[in-house]
Backbone as CSV, one residue per row, in Angstrom:
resi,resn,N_x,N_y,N_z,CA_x,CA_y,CA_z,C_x,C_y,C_z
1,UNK,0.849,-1.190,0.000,0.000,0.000,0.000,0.878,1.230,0.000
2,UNK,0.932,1.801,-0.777,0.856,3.621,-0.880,0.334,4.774,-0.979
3,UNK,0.257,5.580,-0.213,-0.472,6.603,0.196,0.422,7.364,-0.239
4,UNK,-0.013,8.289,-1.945,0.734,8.925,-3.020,0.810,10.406,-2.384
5,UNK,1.461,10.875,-2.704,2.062,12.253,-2.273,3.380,12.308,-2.843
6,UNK,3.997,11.967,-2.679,5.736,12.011,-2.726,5.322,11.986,-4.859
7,UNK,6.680,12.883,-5.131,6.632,12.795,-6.941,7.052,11.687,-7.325
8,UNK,7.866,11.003,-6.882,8.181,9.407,-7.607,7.268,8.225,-7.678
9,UNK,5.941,8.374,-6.817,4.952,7.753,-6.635,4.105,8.006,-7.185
10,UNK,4.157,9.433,-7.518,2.934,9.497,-8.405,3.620,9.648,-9.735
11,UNK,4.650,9.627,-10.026,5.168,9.579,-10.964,5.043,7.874,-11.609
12,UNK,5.396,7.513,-10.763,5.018,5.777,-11.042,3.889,5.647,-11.642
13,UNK,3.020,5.778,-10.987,1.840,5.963,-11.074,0.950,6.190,-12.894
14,UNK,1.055,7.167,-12.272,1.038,7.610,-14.075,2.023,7.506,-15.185
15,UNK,3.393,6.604,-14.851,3.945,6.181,-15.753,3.503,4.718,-16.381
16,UNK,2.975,3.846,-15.000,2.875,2.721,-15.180,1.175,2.127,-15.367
17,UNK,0.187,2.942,-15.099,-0.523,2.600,-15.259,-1.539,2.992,-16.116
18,UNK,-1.285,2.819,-17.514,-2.557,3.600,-18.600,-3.444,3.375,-19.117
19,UNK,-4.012,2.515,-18.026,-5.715,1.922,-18.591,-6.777,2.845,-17.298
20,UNK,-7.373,3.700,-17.374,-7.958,4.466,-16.361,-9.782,4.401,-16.836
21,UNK,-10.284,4.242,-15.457,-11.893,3.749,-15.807,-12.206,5.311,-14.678
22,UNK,-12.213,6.062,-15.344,-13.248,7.396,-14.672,-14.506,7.377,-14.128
23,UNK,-15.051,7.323,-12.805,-15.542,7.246,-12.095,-16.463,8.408,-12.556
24,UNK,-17.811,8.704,-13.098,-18.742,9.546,-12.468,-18.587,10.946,-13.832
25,UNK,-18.111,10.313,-14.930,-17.047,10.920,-16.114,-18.521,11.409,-16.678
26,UNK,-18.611,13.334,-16.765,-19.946,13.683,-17.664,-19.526,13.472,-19.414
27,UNK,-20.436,13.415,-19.686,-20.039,14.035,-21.328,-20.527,15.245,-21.580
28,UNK,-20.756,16.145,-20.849,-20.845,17.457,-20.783,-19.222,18.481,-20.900
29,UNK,-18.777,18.895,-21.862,-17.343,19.456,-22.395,-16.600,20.233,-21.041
30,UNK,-18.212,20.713,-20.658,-17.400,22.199,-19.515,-16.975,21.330,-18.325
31,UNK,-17.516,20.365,-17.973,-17.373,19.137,-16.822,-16.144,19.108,-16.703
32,UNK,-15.634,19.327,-15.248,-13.960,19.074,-14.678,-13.594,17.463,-15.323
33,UNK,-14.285,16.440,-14.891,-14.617,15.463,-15.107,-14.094,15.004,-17.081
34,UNK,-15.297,15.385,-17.802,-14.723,15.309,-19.326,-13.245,16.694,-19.518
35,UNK,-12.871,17.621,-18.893,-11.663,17.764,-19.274,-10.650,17.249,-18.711
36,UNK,-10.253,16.660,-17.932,-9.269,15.931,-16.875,-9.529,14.571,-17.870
37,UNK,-10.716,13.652,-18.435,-10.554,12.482,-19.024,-9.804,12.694,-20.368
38,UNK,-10.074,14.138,-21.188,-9.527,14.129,-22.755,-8.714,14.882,-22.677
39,UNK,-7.825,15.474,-21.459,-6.524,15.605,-21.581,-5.573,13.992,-21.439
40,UNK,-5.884,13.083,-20.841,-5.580,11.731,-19.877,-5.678,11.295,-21.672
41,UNK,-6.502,11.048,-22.212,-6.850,10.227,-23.478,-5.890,11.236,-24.298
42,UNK,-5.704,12.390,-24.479,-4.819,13.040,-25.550,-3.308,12.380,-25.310
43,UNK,-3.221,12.192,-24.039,-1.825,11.986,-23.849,-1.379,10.121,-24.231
44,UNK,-2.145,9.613,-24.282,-2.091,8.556,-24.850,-2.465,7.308,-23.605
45,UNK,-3.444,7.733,-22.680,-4.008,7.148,-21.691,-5.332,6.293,-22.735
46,UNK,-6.064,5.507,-22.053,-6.787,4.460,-22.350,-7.794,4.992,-21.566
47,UNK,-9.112,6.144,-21.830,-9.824,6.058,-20.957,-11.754,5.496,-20.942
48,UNK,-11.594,4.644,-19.989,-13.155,3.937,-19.941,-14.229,4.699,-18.978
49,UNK,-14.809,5.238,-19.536,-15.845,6.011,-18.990,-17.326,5.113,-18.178
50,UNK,-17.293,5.306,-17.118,-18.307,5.114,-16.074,-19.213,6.125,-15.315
51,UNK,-20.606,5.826,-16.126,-21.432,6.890,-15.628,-23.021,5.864,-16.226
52,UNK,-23.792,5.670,-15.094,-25.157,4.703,-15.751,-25.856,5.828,-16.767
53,UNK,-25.312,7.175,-16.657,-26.360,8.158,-17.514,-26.221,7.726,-18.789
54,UNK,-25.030,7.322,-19.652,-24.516,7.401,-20.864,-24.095,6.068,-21.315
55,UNK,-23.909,5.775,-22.354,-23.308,4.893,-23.532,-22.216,4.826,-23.827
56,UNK,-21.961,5.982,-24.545,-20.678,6.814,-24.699,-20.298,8.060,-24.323
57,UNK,-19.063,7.785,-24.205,-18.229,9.565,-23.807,-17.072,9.163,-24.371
58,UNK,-16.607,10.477,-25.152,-15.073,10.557,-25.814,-14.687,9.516,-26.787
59,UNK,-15.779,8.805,-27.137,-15.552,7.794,-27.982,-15.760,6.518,-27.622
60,UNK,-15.441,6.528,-26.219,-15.369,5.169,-25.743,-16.831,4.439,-25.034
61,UNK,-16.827,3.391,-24.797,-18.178,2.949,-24.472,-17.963,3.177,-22.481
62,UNK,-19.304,3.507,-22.641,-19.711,3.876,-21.251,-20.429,2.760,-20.326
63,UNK,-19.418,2.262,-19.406,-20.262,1.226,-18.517,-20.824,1.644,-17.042
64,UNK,-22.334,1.138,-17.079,-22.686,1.498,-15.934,-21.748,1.835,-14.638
65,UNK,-21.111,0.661,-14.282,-20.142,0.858,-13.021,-18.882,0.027,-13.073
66,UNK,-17.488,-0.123,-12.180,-16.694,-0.718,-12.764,-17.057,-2.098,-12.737
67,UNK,-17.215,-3.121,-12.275,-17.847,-4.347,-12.402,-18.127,-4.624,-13.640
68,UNK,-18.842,-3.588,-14.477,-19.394,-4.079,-15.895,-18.130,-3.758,-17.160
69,UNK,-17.005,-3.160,-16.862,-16.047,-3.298,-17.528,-15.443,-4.661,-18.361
70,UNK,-15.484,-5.060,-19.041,-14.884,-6.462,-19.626,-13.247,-6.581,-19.588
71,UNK,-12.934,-5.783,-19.401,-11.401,-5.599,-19.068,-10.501,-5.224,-18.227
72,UNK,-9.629,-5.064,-18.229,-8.513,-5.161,-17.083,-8.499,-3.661,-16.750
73,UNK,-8.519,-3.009,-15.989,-8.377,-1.322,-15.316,-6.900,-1.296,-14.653
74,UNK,-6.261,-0.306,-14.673,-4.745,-0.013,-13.676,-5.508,0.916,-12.873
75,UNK,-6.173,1.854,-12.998,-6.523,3.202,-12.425,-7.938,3.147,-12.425
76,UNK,-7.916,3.507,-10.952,-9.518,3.752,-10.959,-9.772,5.768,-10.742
77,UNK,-10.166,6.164,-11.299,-10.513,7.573,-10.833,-11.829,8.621,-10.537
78,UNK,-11.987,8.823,-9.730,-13.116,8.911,-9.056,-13.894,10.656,-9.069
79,UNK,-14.677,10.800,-9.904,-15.062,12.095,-9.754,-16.242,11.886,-9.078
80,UNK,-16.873,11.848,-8.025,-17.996,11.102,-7.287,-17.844,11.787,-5.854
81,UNK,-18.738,12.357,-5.301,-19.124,12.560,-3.961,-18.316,11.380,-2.630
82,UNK,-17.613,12.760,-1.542,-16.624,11.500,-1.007,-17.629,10.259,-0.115
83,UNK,-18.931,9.801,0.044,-19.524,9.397,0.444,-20.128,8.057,-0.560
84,UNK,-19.355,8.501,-1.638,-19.924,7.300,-2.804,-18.736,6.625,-3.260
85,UNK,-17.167,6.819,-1.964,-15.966,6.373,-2.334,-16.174,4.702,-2.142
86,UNK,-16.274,4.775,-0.771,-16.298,3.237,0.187,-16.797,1.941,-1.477
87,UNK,-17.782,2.134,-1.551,-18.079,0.905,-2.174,-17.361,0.787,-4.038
88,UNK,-17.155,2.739,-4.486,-16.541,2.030,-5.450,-14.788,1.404,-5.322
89,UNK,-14.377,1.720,-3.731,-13.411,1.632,-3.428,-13.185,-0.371,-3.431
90,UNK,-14.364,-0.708,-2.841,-14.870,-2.218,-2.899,-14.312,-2.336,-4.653
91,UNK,-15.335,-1.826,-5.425,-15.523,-2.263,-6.328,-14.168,-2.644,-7.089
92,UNK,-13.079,-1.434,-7.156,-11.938,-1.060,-7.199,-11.157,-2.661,-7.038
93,UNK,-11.407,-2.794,-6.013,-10.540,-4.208,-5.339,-10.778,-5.312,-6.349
94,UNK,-12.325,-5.496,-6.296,-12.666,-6.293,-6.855,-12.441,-6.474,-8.425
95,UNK,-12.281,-5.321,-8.937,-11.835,-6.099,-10.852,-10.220,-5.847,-10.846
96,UNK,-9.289,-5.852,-9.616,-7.825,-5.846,-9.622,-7.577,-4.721,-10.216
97,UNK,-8.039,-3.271,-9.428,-7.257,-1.995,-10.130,-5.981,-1.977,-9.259
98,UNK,-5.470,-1.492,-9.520,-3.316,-1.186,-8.921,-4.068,0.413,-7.929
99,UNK,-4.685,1.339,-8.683,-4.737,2.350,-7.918,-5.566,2.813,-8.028
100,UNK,-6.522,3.496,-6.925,-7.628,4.459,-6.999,-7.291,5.426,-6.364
101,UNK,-8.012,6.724,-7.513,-7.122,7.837,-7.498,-8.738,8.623,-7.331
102,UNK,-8.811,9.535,-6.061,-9.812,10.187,-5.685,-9.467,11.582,-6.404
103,UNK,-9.870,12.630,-6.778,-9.697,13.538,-7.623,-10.139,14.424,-6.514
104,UNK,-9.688,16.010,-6.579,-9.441,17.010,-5.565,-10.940,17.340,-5.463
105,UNK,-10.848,18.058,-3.915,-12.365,17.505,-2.740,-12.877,16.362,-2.654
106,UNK,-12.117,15.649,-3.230,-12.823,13.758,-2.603,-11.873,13.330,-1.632
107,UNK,-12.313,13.063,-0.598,-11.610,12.968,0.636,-12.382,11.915,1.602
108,UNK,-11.809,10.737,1.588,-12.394,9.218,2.180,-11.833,8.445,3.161
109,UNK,-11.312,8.472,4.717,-10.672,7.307,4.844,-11.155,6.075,4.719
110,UNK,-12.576,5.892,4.672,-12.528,4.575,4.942,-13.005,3.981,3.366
111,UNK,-12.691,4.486,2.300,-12.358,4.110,1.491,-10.927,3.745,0.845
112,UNK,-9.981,4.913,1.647,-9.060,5.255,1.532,-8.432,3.741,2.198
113,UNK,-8.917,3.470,3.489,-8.780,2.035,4.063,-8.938,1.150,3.600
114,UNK,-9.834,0.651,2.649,-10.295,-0.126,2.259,-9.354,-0.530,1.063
115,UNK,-8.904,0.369,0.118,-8.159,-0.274,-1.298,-7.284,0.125,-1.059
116,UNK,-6.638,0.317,0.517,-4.970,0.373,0.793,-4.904,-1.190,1.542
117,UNK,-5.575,-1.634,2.140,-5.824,-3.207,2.743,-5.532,-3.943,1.901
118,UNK,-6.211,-3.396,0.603,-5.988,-4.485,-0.372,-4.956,-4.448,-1.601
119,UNK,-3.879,-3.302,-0.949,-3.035,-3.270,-2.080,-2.367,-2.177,-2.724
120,UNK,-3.683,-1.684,-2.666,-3.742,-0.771,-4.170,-3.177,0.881,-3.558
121,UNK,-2.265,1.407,-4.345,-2.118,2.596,-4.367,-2.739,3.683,-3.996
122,UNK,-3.203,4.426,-2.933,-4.038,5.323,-3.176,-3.924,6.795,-3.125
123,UNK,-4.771,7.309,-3.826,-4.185,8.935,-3.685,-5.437,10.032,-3.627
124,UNK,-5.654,10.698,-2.615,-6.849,11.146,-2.351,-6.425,13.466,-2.570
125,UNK,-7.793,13.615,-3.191,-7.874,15.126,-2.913,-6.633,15.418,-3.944
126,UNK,-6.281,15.056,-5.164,-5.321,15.267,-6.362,-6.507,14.783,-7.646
127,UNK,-5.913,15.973,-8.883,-6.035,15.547,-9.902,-5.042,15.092,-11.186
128,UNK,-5.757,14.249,-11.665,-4.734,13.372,-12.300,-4.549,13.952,-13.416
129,UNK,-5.054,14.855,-14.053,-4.670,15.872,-15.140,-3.403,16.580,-14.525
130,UNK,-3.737,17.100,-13.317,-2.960,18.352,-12.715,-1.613,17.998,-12.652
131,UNK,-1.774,16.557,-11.720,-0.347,15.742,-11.591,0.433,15.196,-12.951
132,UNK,0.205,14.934,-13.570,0.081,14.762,-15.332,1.097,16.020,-15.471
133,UNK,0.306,16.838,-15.538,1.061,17.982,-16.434,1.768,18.906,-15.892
134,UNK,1.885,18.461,-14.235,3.030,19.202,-13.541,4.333,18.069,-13.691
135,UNK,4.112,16.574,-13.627,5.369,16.231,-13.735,5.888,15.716,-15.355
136,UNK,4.953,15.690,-16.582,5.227,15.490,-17.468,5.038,16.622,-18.541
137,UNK,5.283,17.851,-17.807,4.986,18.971,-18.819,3.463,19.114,-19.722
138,UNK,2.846,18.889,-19.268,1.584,19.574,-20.273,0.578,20.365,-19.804
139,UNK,1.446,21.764,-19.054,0.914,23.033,-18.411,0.785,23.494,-19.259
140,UNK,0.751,23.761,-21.088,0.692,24.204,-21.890,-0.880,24.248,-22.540
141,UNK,-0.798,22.870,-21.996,-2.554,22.092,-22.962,-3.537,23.054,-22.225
142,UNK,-4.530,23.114,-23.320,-6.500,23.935,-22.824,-5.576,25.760,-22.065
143,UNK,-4.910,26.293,-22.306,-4.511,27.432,-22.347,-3.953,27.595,-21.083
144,UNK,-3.372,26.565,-20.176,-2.570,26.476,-19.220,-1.363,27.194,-19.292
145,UNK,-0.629,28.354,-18.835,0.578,28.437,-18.939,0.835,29.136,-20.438
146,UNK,0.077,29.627,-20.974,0.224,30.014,-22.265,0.946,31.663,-22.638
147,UNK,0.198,32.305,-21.666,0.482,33.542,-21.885,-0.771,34.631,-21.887
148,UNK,-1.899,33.218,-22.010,-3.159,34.154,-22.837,-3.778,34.801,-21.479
149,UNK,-3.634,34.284,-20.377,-3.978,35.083,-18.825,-2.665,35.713,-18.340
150,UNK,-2.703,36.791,-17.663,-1.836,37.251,-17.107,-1.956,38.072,-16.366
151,UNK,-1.503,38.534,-14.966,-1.048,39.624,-14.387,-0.582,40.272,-14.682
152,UNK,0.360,40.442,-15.646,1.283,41.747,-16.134,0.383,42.772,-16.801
153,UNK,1.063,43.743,-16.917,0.196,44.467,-17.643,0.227,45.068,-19.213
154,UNK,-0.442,45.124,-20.092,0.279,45.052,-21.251,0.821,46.327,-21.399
155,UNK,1.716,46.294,-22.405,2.621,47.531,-22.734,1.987,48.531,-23.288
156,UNK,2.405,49.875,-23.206,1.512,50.800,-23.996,2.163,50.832,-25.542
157,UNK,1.024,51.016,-26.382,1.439,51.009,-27.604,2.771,52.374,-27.630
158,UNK,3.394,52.116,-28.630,4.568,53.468,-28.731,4.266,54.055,-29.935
């Protein structure tokens, strides 16, 4: 069990694990949720969208919950109310994810307990876009770091 914080862990993390089943993933564009999944999928992540509302999102097929996945998950990630952690934290265990990754204001111990008992990596109150593109550079992507916001002030014309 690891309780992620430290950069080499979460660096691991997202080096080693690129099959991610998004927890609670809208297909609504403005959704923290769908931009944190199609930055994760731009970068060459694998992402399986879980939400009973939908079919599809981002292309990919949408399964009710993780259980109904047909395939193998590394990452579980959770955009979901911290009160709806515990059981997908169960669930988590149960189709052999490596890590469930609670996304910032999701905050669980006894979920947090639960898929560290059994193993799995966990990392609570972080986003996995954020961590992404602070340790692999892509503060650039969706107008991050660009230039186009700023404090400074612009120059007067001469």
């Amino acid at each position: 069990m690891t309780l992620m914080s430290d950069i080499r862990t979460l660096r691991h993390a997202l080096q080693n694990h690129r099959t991610l089943a998004v927890v609670g993933l809208s297909a609504d564009w403005f959704r923290p949720s769908y931009f944190a999944a199609k930055y994760m999928q731009e970068h060459g992540y694998r992402v399986i969208p879980v939400n009973p509302k939908y079919t599809e999102i981002l292309g990919e097929t949408c399964y009710p919950s993780l259980k109904d996945i047909p395939h193998p998950v590394d990452m579980v990630d959770v955009f979901r109310k911290p009160a709806d952690t515990p059981e997908i934290a169960h669930q988590a265990v149960a189709i052999g994810a490596k890590v469930l990754w609670l996304q910032l204001g999701v905050v669980n111990e006894e979920a947090k307990t639960i898929a560290a008992q059994a193993g799995l990596t966990v990392v609570m109150d972080r986003c996995v876009k954020i961590e992404h593109a602070r340790l692999f550079g892509g503060l650039g992507w969706f107008g991050v770091n660009t230039g186009v916001i700023s404090a400074r002030r612009p120059l007067p014309p001469h």
